[in-house]
C-alpha positions as CSV (number, residue, x, y, z in Angstrom):
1,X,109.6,101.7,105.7
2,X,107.6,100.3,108.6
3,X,110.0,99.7,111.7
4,X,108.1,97.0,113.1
5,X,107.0,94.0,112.1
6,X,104.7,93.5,109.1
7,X,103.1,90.0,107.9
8,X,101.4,89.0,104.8
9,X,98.1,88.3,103.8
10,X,96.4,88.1,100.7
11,X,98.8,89.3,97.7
12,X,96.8,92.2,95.9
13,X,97.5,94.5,92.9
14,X,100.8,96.8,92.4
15,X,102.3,99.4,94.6
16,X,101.6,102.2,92.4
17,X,97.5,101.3,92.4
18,X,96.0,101.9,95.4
19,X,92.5,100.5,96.8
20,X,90.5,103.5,95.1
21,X,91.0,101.8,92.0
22,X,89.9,98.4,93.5
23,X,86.7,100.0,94.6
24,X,85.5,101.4,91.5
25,X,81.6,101.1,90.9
26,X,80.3,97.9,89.3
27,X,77.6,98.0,86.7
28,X,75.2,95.5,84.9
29,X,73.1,94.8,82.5
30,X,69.2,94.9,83.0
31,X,67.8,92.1,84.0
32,X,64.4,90.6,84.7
33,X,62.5,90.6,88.1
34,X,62.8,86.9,87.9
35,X,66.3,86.3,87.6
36,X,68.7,86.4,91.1
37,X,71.0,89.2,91.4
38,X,74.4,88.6,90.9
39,X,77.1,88.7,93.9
40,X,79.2,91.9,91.6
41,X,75.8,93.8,91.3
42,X,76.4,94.5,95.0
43,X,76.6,97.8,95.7
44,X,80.9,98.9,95.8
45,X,82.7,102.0,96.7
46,X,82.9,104.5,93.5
47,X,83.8,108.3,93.7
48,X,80.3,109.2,93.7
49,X,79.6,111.0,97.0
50,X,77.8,108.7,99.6
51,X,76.7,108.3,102.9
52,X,78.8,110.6,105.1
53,X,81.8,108.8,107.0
54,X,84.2,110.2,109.6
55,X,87.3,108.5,109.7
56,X,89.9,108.4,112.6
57,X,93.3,108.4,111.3
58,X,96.0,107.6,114.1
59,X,99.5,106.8,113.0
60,X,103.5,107.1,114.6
61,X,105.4,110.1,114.4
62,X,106.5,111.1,111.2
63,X,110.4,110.6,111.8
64,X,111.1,108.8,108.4
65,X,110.5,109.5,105.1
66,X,108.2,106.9,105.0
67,X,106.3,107.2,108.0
68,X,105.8,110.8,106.7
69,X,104.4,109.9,103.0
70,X,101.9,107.7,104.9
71,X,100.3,110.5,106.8
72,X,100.3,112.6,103.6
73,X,98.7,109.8,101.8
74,X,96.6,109.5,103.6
75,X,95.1,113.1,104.3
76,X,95.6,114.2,100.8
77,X,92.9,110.7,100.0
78,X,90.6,112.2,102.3
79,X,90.6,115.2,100.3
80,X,89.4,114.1,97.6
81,X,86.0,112.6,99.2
82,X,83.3,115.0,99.5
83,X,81.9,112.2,101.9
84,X,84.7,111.9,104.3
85,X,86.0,113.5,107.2
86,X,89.3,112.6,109.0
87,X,90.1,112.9,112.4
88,X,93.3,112.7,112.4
89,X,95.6,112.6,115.0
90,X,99.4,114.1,116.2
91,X,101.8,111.3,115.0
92,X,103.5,109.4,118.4
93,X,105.8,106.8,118.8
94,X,105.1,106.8,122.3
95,X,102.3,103.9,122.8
96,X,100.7,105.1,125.8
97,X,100.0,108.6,123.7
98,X,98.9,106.8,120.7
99,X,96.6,104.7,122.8
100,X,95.3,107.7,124.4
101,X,94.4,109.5,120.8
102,X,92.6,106.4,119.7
103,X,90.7,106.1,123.0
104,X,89.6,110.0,122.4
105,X,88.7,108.6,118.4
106,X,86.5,105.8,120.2
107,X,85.2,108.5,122.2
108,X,84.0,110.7,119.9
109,X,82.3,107.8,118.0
110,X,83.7,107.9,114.5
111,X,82.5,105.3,112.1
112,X,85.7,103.7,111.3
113,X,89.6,103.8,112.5
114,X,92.7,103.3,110.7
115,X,95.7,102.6,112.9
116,X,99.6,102.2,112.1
117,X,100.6,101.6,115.6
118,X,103.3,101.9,116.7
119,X,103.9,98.9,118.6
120,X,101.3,96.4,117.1
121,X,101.5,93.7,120.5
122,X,101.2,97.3,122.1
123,X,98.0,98.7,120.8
124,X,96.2,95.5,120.4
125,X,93.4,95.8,123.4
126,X,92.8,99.5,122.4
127,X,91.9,98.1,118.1
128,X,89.9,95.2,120.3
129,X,88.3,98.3,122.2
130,X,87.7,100.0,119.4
131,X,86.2,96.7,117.2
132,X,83.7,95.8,120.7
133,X,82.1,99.2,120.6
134,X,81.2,99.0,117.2
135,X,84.1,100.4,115.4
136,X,85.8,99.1,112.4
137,X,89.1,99.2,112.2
138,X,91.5,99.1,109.4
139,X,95.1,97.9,110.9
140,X,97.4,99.7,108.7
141,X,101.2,97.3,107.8
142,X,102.1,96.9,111.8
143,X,99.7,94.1,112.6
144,X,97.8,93.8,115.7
145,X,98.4,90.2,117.5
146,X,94.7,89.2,117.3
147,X,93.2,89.4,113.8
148,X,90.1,90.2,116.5
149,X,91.6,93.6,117.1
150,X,90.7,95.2,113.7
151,X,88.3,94.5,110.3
152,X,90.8,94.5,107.8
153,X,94.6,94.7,107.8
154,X,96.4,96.2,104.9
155,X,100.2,96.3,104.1
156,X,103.3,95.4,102.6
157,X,105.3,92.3,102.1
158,X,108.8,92.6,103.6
159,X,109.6,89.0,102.7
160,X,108.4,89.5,99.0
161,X,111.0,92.5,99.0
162,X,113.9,90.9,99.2
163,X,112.8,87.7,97.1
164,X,111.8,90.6,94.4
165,X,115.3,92.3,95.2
166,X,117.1,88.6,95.2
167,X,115.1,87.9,91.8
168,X,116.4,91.3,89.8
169,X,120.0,91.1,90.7
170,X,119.9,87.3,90.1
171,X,118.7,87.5,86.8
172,X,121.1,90.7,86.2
173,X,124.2,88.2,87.1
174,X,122.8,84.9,86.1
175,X,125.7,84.9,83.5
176,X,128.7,86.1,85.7
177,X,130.5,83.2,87.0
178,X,131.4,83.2,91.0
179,X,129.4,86.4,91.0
180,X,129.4,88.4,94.7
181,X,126.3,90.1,96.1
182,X,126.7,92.3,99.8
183,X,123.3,93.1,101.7
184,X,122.8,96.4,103.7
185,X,120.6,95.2,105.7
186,X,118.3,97.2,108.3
187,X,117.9,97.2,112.0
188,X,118.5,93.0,112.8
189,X,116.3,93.5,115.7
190,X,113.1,94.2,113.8
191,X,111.4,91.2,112.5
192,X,110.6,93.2,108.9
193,X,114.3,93.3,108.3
194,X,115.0,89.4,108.9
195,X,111.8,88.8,106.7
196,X,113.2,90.7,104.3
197,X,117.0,89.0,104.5
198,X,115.1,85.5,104.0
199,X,113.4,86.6,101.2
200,X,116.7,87.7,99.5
201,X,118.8,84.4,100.8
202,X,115.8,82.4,99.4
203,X,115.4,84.1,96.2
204,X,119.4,84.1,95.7
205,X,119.1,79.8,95.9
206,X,118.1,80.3,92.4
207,X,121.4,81.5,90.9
208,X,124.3,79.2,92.0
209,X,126.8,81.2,90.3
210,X,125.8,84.0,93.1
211,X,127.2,84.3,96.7
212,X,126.6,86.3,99.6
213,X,129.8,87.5,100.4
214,X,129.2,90.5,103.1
215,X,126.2,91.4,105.3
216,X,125.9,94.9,107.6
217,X,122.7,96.3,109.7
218,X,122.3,99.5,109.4
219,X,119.2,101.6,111.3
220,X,117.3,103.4,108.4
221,X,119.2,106.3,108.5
222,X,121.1,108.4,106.3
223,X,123.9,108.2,108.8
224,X,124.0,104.6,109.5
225,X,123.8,104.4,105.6
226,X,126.9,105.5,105.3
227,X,128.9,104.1,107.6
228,X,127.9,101.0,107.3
229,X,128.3,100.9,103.5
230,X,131.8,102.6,104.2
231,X,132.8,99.5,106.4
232,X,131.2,97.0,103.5
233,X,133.6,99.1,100.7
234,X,136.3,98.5,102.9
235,X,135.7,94.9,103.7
236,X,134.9,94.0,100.0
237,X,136.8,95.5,97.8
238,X,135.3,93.2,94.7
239,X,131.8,92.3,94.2
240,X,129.2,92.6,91.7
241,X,125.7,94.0,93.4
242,X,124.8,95.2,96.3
243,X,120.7,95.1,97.7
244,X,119.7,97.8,100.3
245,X,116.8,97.6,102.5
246,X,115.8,101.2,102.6
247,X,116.5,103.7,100.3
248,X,116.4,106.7,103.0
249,X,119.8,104.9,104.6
250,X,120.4,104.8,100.8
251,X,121.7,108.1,100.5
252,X,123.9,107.9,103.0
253,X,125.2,104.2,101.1
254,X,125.7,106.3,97.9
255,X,127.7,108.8,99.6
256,X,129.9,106.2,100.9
257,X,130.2,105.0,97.3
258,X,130.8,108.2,95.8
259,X,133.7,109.2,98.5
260,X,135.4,105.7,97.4
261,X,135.3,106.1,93.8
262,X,133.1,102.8,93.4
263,X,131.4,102.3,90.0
264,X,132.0,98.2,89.5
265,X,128.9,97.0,90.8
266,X,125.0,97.3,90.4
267,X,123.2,98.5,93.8
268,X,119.1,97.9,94.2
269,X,117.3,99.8,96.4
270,X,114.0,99.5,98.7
271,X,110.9,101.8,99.7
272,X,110.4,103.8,96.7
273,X,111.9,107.2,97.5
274,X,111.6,109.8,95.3
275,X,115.6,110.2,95.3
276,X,115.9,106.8,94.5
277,X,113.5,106.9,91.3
278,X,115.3,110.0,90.3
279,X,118.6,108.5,90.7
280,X,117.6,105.6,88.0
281,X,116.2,107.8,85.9
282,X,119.3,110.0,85.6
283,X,121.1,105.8,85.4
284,X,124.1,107.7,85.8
285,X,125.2,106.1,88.8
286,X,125.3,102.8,90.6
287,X,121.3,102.4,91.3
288,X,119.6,101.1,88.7
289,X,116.2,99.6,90.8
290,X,114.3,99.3,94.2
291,X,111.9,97.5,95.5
292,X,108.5,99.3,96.7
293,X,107.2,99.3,100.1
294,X,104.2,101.4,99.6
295,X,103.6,104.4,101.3
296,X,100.2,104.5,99.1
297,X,98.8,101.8,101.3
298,X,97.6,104.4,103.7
299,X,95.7,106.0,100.9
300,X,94.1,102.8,99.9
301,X,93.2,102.2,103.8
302,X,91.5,105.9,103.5
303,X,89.6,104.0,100.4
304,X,88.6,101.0,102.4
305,X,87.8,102.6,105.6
306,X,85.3,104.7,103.7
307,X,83.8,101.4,102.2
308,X,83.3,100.1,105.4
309,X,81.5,103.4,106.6
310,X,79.3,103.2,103.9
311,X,78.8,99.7,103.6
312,X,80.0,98.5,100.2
313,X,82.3,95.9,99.0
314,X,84.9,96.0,96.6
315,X,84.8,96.6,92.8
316,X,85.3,93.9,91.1
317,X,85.1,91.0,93.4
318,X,82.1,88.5,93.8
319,X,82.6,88.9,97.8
320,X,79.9,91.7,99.6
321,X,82.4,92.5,101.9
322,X,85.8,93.5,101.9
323,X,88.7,91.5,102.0
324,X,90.2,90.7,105.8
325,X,93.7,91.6,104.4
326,X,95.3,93.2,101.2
327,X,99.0,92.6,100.8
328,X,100.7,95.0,98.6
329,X,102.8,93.9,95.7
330,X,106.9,94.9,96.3
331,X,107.2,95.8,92.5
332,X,110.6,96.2,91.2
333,X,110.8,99.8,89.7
334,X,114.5,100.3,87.3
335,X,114.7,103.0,83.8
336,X,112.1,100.5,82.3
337,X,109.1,102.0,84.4
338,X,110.3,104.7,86.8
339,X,108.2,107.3,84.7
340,X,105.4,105.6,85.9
341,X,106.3,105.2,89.7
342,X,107.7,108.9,89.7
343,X,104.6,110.4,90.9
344,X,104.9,107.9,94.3
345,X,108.5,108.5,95.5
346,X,108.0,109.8,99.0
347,X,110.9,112.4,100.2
């Protein structure tokens, strides 16, 4: 998941359904030269080829599972537009790099940017740069500071995370008395991961048969995963579910778990790794859900970024323009719908 702040917006559509289907074409009925058009005979993005639009793609280095499905997203989107070229350029988490490969974007005068930055405060004067020369940009999950800096952001909802997460394990224990719940958290420093502890907390106020018993930051890795989760075992040796922010430290949790022999609790997940929907499929273990953070949001910003190249709205919506910000839904995926969420998990 994104390792910097993200913010929400306007809550829009599931995980698994991207922007493309958002801006599907919209169609009328005839009508007579006397009668006003209607706002949704606009014209709106379909997969019909269009004007021509080059894209500049600029994202963080691809050290994460997630950060690695983004890019992936959103080249293999690109692909599938005979309308659209991407510029993309080599993933940095260095911000004076990235800022440097979105300068050489502005430079060569492509018709619309999407940026994750890597630092969002960072990279704000280069998205206004890149919005006062004439350039559109679509601010991809780590938000600029100025909503000046870019045309549309698009993202995902850390807080609605852990509310989701707090909601499904609530419900799951809602008839346990004095019921226990531990949270492996990730890095406290980042303001996604106290967003997404809130959400949790808040959700948990619900249930007052439930209690926080046991909190641990781990750092989105597989090896922090595990230790961590090894010191929460030890800590706690009785409770009844566990929430995880991030289901790449995940693996390393459920090694932890294995090694101890643990099987007396439920654990939920969060990301949407394709480990993770396997692993509830199979239901043979302790996971039985996650929460989605989207990696397909970079292939809806691909959809939207062409929109705004060819100047068209949305499918679907009376507005001519595209929204100013899409939040993505943090859907809960457990052996009810993992068959349909399968073809999303990111390794």
């Amino acid at each position: 998941m994104s390792h910097l702040p993200s913010r929400r917006g306007l809550l829009f559509g599931t995980a698994a359904v991207s922007a493309g289907a958002l801006l599907a074409g919209c169609t009328s009925n005839e009508k007579s030269d006397d009668e006003q058009p209607a706002a949704n005979d606009q014209p709106a993005a379909d997969d019909k080829p269009g004007r021509q639009v080059t894209i500049g793609f600029a994202g963080p280095q691809a050290d994460h599972g997630w950060l690695n499905a983004i890019n992936e997203n959103a080249k293999s989107r690109a692909e599938k537009y005979q309308d659209v070229t991407l510029e993309i350029t080599e993933g940095s988490n260095d911000t004076a790099q990235q800022i440097g490969q979105i300068e050489t974007l502005i430079n060569k005068k492509v018709d619309v940017l999407v940026v994750l930055p890597a630092d969002g405060k960072a990279l704000t004067q280069v998205g206004l740069k890149a919005m006062r020369a004439g350039i559109p940009v679509v601010n991809l999950d780590r938000i600029f500071n100025t909503p000046q800096a870019y045309r549309c952001w698009i993202g995902g909802d850390n807080y609605g995370m852990g509310l989701n997460a707090g909601h499904y394990i609530g419900e799951k224990l809602k008839d346990k008395p004095n019921a226990r719940v531990i949270e492996l958290a990730g890095l406290d420093n980042l303001e996604l991961t106290k967003q997404r502890t809130q959400g949790f907390d808040d959700a948990l106020k619900n249930y007052p048969n439930i209690r926080k018993v046991a909190r641990q930051a781990a750092e989105f890795t597989v090896e922090s995963g595990q230790a961590k989760m090894a010191q929460l075992l030890q800590a706690q040796p009785e409770f009844d579910a566990l929430w995880n922010h991030d289901d790449d430290q995940g693996v390393g949790a459920l090694r932890a778990i294995e090694q101890a022999g643990r099987d007396d609790f439920l654990m939920v997940g969060g990301a949407g790794a394709l480990s993770a929907f396997q692993a509830i499929k199979q239901d043979d273990g302790v996971l039985k859900a996650t929460v989605l953070y989207p990696p397909t949001m970079a292939a809806s910003a691909i959809d939207l970024a062409r929109a705004l190249g060819q100047g068209k709205g949305v499918g679907g919506l009376a507005e001519f323009e595209i929204p100013a910000s899409l939040t993505l839904y943090s859907a809960v995926v457990d052996k009810t719908n993992v068959d349909q969420y399968m073809p999303t998990g990111f390794e």
